[in-house]
C-alpha positions as CSV (number, residue, x, y, z in Angstrom):
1,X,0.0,0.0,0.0
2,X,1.3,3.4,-0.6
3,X,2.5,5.6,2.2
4,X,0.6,8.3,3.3
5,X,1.7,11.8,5.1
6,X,0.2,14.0,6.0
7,X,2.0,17.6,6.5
8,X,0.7,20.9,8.5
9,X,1.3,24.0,6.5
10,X,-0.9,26.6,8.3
11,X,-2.8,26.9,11.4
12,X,-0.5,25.2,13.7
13,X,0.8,27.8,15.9
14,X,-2.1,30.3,15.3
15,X,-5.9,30.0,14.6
16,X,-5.5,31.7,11.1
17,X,-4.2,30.4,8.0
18,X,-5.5,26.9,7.3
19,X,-3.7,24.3,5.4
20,X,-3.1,21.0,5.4
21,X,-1.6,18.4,2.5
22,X,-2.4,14.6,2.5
23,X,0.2,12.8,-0.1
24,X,0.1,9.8,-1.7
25,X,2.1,8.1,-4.6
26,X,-0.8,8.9,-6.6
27,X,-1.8,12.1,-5.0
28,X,-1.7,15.5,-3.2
29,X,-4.6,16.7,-1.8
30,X,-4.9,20.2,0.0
31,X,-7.0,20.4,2.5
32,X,-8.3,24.3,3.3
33,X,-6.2,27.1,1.6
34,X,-6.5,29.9,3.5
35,X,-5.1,33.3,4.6
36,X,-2.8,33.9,8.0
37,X,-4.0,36.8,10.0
38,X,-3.3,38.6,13.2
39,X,0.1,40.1,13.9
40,X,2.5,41.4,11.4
41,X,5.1,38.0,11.7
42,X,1.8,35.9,11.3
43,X,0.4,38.0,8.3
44,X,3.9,37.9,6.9
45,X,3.7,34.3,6.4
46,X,1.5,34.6,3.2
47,X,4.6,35.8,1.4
48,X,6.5,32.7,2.2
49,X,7.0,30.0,-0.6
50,X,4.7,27.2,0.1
51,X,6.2,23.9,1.1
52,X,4.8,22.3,-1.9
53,X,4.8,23.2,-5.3
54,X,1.5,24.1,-6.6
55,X,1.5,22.8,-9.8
56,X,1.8,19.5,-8.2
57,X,-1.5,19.7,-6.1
58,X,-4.2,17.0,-7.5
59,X,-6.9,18.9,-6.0
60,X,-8.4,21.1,-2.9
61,X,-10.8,21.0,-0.8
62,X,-12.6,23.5,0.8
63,X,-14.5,23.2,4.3
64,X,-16.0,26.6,4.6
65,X,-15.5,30.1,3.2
66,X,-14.0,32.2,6.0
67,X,-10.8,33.5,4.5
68,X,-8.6,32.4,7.3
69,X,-9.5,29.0,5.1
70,X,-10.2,30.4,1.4
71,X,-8.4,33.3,1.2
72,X,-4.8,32.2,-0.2
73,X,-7.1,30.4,-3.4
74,X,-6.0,33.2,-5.3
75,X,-2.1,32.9,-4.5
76,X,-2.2,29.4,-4.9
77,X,-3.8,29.5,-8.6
78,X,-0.5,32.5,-9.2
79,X,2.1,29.8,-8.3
80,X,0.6,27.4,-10.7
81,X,-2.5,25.2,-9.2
82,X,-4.0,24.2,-12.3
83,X,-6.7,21.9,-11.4
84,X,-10.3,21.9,-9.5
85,X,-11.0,23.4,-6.0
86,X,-14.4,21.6,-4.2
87,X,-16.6,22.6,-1.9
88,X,-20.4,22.8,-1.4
89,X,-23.1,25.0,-2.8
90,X,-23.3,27.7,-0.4
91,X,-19.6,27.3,1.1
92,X,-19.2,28.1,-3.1
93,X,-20.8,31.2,-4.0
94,X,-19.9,32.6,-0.2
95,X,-15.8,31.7,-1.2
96,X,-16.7,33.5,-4.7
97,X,-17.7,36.8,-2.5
98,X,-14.7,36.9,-0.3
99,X,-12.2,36.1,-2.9
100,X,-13.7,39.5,-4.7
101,X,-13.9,41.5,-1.6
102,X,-10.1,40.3,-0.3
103,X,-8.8,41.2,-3.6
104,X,-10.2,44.7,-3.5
105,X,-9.3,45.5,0.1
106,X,-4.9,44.0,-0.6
107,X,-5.3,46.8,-3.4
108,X,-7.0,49.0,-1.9
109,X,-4.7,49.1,1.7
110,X,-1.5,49.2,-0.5
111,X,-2.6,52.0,-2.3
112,X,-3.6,53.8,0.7
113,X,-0.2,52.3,2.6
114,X,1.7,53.9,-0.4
115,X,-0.4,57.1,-0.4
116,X,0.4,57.8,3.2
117,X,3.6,56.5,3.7
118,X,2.9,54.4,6.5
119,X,4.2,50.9,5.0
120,X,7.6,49.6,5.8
121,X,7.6,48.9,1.8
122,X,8.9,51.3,-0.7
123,X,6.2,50.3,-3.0
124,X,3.3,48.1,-1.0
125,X,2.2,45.2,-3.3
126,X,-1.2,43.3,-2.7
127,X,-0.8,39.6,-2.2
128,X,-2.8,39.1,-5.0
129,X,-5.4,40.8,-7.0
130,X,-9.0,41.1,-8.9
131,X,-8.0,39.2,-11.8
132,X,-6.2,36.3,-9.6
133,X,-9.2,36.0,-7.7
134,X,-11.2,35.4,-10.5
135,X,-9.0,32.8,-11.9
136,X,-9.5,30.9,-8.5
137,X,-13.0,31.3,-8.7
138,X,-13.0,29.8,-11.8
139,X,-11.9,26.6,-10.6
140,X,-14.1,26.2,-7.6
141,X,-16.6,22.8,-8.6
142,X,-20.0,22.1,-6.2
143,X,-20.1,19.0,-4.5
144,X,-23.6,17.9,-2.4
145,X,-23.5,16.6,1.5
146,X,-23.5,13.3,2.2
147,X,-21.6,11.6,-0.9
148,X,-18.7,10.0,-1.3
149,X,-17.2,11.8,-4.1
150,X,-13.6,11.0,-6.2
151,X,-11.4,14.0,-6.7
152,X,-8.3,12.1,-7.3
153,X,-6.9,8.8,-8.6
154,X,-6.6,7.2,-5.1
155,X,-8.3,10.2,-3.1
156,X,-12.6,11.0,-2.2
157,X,-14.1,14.0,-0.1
158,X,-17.6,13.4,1.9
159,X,-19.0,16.9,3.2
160,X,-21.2,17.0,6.1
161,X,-22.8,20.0,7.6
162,X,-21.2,21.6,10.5
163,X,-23.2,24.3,11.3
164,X,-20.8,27.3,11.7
165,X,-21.7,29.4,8.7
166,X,-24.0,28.6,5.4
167,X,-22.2,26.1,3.6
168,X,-19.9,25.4,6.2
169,X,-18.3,21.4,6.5
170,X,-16.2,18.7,8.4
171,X,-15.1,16.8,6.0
172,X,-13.7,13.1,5.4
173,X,-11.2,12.7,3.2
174,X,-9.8,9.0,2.1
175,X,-6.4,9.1,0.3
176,X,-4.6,5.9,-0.5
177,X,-7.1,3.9,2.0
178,X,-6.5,5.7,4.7
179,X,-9.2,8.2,6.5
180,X,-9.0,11.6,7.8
181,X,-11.6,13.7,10.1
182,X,-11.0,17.1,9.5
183,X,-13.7,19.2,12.3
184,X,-12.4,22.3,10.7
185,X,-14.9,25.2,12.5
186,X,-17.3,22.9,14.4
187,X,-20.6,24.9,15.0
188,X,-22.9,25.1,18.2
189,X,-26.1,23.7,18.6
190,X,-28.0,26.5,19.0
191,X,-27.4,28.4,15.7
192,X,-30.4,30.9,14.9
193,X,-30.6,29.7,11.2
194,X,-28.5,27.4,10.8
195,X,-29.4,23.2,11.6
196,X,-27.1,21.5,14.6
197,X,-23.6,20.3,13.2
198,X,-24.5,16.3,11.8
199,X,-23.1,13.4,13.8
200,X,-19.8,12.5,13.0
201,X,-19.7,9.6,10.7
202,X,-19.8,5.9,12.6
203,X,-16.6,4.6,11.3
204,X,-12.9,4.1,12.2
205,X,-10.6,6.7,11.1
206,X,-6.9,6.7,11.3
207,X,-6.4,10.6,11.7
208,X,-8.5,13.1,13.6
209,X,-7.4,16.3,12.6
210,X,-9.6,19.1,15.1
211,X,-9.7,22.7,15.5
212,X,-9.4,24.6,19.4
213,X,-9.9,27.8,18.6
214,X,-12.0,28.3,22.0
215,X,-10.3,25.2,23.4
216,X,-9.3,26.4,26.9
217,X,-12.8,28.4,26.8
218,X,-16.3,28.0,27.3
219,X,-18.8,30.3,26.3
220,X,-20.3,32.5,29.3
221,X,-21.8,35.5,28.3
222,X,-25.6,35.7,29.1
223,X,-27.7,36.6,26.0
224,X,-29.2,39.7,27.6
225,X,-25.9,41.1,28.2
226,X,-26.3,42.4,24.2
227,X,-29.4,43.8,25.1
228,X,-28.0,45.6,28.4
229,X,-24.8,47.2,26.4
230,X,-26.7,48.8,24.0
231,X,-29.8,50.4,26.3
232,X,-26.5,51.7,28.0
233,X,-25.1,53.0,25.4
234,X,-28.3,54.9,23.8
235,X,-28.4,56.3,27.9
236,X,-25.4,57.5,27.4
237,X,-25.9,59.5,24.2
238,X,-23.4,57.6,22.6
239,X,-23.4,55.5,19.2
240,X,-23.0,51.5,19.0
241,X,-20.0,49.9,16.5
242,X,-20.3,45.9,16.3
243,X,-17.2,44.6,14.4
244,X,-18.9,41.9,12.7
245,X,-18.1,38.8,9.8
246,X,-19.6,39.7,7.0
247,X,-20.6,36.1,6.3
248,X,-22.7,34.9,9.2
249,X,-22.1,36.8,12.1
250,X,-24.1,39.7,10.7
251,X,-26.8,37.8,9.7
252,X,-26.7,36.4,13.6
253,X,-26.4,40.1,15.1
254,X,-29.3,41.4,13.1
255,X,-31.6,38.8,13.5
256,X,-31.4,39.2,17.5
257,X,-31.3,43.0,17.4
258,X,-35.1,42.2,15.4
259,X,-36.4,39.8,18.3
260,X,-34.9,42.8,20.9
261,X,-36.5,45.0,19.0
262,X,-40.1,43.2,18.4
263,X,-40.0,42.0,21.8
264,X,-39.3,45.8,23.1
265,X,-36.1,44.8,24.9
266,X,-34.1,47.8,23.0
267,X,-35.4,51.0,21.8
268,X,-36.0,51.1,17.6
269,X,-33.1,53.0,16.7
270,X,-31.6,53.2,13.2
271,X,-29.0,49.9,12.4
272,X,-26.7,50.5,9.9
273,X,-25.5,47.2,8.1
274,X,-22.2,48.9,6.6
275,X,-20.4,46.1,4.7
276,X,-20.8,44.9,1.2
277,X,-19.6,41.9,1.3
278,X,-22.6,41.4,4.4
279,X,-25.1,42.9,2.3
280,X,-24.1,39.9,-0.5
281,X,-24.0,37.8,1.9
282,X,-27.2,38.7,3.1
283,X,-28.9,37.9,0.4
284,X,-27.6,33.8,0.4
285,X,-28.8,33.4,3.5
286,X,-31.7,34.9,2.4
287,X,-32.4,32.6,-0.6
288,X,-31.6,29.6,1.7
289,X,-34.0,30.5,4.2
290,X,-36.7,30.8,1.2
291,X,-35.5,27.7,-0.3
292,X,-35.9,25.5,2.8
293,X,-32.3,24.6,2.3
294,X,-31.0,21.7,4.3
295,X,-28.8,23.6,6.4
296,X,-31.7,25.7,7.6
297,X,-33.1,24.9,10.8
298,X,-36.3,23.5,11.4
299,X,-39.3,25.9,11.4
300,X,-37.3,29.3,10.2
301,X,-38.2,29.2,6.7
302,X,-41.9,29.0,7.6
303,X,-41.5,32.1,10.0
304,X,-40.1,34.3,7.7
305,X,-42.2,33.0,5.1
306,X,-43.4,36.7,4.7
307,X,-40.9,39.0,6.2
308,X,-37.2,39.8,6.0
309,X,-35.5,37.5,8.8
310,X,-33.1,40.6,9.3
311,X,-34.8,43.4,9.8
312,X,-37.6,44.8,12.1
313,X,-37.9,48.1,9.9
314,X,-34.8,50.3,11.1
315,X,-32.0,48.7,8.8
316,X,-30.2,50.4,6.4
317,X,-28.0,48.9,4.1
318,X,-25.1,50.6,2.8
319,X,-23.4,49.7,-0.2
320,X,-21.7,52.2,-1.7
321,X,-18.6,54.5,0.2
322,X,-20.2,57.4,0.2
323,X,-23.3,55.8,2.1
324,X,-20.6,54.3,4.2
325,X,-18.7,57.6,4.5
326,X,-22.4,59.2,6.0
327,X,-22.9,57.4,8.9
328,X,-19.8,59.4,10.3
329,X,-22.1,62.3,10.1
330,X,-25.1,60.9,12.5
331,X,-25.3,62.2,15.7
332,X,-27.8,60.6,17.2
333,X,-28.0,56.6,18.7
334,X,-27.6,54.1,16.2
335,X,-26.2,50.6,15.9
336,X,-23.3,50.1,12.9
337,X,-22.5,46.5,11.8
338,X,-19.3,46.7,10.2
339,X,-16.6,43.7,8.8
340,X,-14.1,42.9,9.0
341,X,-14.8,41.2,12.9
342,X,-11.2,41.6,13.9
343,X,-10.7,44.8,12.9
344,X,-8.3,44.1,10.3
345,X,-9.6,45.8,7.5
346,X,-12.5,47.0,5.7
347,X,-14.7,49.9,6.5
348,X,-15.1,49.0,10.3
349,X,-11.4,50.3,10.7
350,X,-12.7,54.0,9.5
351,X,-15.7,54.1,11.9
352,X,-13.5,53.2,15.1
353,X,-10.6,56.2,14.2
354,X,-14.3,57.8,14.3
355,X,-15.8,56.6,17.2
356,X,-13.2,55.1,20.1
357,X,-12.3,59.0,20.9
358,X,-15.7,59.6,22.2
359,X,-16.6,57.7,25.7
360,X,-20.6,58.0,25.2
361,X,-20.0,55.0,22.5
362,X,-19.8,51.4,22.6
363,X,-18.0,48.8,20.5
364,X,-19.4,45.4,21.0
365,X,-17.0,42.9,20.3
366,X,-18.7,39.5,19.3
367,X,-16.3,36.8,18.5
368,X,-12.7,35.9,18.9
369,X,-10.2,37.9,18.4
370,X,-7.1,37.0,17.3
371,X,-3.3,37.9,18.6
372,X,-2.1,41.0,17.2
373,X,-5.7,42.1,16.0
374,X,-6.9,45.9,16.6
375,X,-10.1,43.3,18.1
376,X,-7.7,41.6,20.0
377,X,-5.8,45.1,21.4
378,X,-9.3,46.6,22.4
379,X,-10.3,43.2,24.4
380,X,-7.5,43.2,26.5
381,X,-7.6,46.8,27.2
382,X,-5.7,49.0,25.2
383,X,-5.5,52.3,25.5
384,X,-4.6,53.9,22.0
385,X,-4.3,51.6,18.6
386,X,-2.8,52.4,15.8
387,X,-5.1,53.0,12.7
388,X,-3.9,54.2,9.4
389,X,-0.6,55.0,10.7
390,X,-2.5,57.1,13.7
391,X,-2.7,56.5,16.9
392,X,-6.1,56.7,18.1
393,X,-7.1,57.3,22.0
394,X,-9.8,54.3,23.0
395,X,-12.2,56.3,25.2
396,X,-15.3,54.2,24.7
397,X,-16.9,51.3,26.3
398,X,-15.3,48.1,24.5
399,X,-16.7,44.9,25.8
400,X,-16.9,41.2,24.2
401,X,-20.4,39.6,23.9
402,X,-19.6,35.6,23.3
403,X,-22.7,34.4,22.9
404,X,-22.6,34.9,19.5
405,X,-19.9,33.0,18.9
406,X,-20.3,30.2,16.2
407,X,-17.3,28.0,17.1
408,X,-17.7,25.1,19.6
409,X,-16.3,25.7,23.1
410,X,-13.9,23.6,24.3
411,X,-17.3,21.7,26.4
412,X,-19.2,21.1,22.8
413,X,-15.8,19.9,20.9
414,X,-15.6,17.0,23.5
415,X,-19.4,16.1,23.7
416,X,-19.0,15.9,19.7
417,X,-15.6,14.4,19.2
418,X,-16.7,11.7,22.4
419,X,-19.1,10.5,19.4
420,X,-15.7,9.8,17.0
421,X,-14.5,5.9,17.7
422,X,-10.7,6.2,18.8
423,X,-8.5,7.8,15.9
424,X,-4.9,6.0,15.9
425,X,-3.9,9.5,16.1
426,X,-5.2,13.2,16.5
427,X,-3.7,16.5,15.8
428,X,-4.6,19.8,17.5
429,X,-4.5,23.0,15.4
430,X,-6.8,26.3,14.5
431,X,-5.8,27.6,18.1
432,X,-3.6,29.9,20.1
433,X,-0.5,27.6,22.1
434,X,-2.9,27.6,25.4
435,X,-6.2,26.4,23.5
436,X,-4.2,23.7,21.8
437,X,-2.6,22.8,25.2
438,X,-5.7,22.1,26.7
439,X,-7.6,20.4,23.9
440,X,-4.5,18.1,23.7
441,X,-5.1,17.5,27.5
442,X,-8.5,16.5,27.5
443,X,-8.3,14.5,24.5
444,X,-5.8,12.8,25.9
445,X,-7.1,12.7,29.9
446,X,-11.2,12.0,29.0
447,X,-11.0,10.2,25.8
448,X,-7.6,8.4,25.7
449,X,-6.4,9.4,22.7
450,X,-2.8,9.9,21.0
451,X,-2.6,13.4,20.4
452,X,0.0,16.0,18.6
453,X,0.3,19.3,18.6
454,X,1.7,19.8,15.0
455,X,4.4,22.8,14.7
456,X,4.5,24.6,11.5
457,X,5.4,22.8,8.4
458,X,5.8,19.3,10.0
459,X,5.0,16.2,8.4
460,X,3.9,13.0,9.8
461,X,3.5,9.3,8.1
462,X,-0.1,7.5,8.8
């Protein structure tokens, strides 16, 4: 039988940055393909040559669309990768949105970075551009839940719904006879929309490859806490910024802010939806919802049979920059959902030079935030954070809401891997070093498994 490796060439060290290669005699199959985010040395890392040569790569395969697991499509198809990218419907045309947006905001930033000066660079290059992302999205191919599927001489994908954004999968991949779990972004069971993550499969597999992104975490927050921190806010005076994913976590903020709203728990005050990669994004989960999709939960389609799931009358959606440019002008309460959710980029970066000066107004963090993130600085209490080349004094109220999260906590990745029969061995990535620690531990302690935690660019024989 042919030997098998597999080898970890992202999201070992970090929770960004996802990619991992399965090798056969036969083939090469790339699991995820995604961006590395957070702090300069991390973000750096897209620049290095991959440790395989794309042109070599039988075929990839996509769990979900985040970027932190799509985003480095684009470079990959620029070094060569000439062949077919799967992945589901949804997880499809979402991939097909970010790719565009991604490629628009590299541009835009160097230009700006170049403009101002504020780049180490001479001349700031994006990693890749409008025209590479559309050769990548030409390559992406649909593949249903649920079937065994071939995508390479000796290698077949299985997608089952996971239940952390539309579209969204673990996976099981079979290369050379062997068989590998990949969790990637395990959902929660209590999704709004979206239906609980499936079962994993009853079979034996010889790798478990799982995420611990909230590892050494569980989720605390109390659900009314959202509602408090914004009546508090609007007592203050003060406006409301909620850094927010463009794909899912927006649709998940403003279908709550519609039940506080209906339900009288927060006053009706204008909600600005200020991303257009949300606002496309939007709209998918809007045709799922009306098409009774399988990854919509039970009962929700017939709710909002007759009425927009997202809004309770005061949204507005923004879509061009000059709408985006006149919410700067308000001055009275209003909520602002703007991408990107760490604060990396996008148009959110603009309203909090705008808004952290004044202490009548909040910013709600509502997910994780990476190391080295301007989310990440403002959670753990900074003072001033750069923006634009600026520092900029944080005078408002920053607090993190969790339970919007839509990764498994460390509790719900044990109740759901306890269902997987004992891998011969499991690897711990998609976390910080003390999420992966601890996932490694109770892996280890309450199920009694062989686990590793991978290091960057290490490859192991199955």
């Amino acid at each position: 039988m042919s030997e098998v490796k597999i080898a970890f060439l992202g999201a070992t060290d970090t929770v960004t940055g996802s990619r991992f290669l399965i090798s056969s005699e036969q083939s090469k199959i790339l699991v995820d393909c995604g961006l590395f985010q957070g702090v300069k040395s991390v973000q750096r890392r897209n620049w290095d040559p991959l440790a395989v040569d794309a042109k070599e790569i039988d075929a990839v395969v996509l769990t979900h669309a985040h970027l932190d697991h799509s985003g480095y499509l684009p470079a990959l198809v620029k070094q060569g990768f000439y062949k077919e990218i799967y992945g589901t419907r949804y997880t499809n045309d979402i991939t097909k949105i970010i790719l565009r947006d991604s490629a628009r905001l590299q541009m835009d930033d160097a230009k700006f970075a170049a403009k101002k000066g504020y780049s180490s660079h001479k001349d700031p290059k994006a990693l890749y551009n409008l025209d590479d992302a559309e050769k990548a999205i030409d390559h992406l191919r649909e593949r249903p839940f649920h079937s065994r599927e071939q995508i390479a001489p000796d290698a077949f994908v299985t997608f089952y719904p996971s239940g952390h954004i539309l579209g969204s999968s673990f996976v099981v991949v079979e290369v050379a006879g062997k068989k590998f779990l990949f969790t990637s972004d395990l959902g929660r069971n209590n999704h709004p929309l979206l239906s609980n993550p499936d079962a994993p499969p009853k079979e034996e597999f010889d790798v478990v490859v799982t995420e611990s992104t909230y590892g050494d975490r569980v989720h605390e927050t109390p659900p009314e806490t959202f509602a408090k921190e914004i009546n508090d806010a609007i007592a203050r005076g003060g406006a409301i910024l909620i850094p927010a994913f463009a794909v899912d976590r927006t649709e998940v903020i403003l279908m709550a802010l519609k039940e506080l709203i209906l339900t009288k728990k927060i006053p009706e005050i204008p909600i600005y939806a200020d991303s257009p990669m949300a606002l496309s994004a939007l709209n998918l989960y809007r045709e799922a919802i009306s098409a009774r999709s399988v990854e919509i939960r039970s009962g929700v389609s017939d709710r909002f049979a007759n009425e927009d799931p997202f809004d309770a009358g005061a949204l507005h959606q923004m879509a061009t920059t000059e709408e985006s440019k006149a919410i700067n002008e308000i001055n009275t309460s209003a909520i602002i959902i703007s991408a990107s959710g760490m604060a990396t980029g996008g148009r959110v970066v603009h309203h909090l030079a705008n808004m952290l000066p004044n202490s009548k107004n909040t910013v709600i963090l509502v997910g994780y935030q990476a190391v080295g993130t301007r989310g990440r600085f403002l959670d753990d209490g900074a003072k001033e954070i750069k923006i634009h080349g600026e520092l900029i004094p944080v005078n408002a109220h920053i607090t993190n809401v969790e339970c919007f999260s839509v990764h498994a906590d460390s509790d719900e990745l044990i109740t759901w891997l306890k269902q997987v029969k004992r891998p011969k061995k499991a690897y711990v990535v998609h976390g910080e070093v003390e999420g992966q620690e601890h996932m490694q531990e109770r892996l280890t302690n309450e199920l009694g498994w062989s686990v590793v935690i991978p290091k960057s660019n290490q490859t192991f024989s199955v």
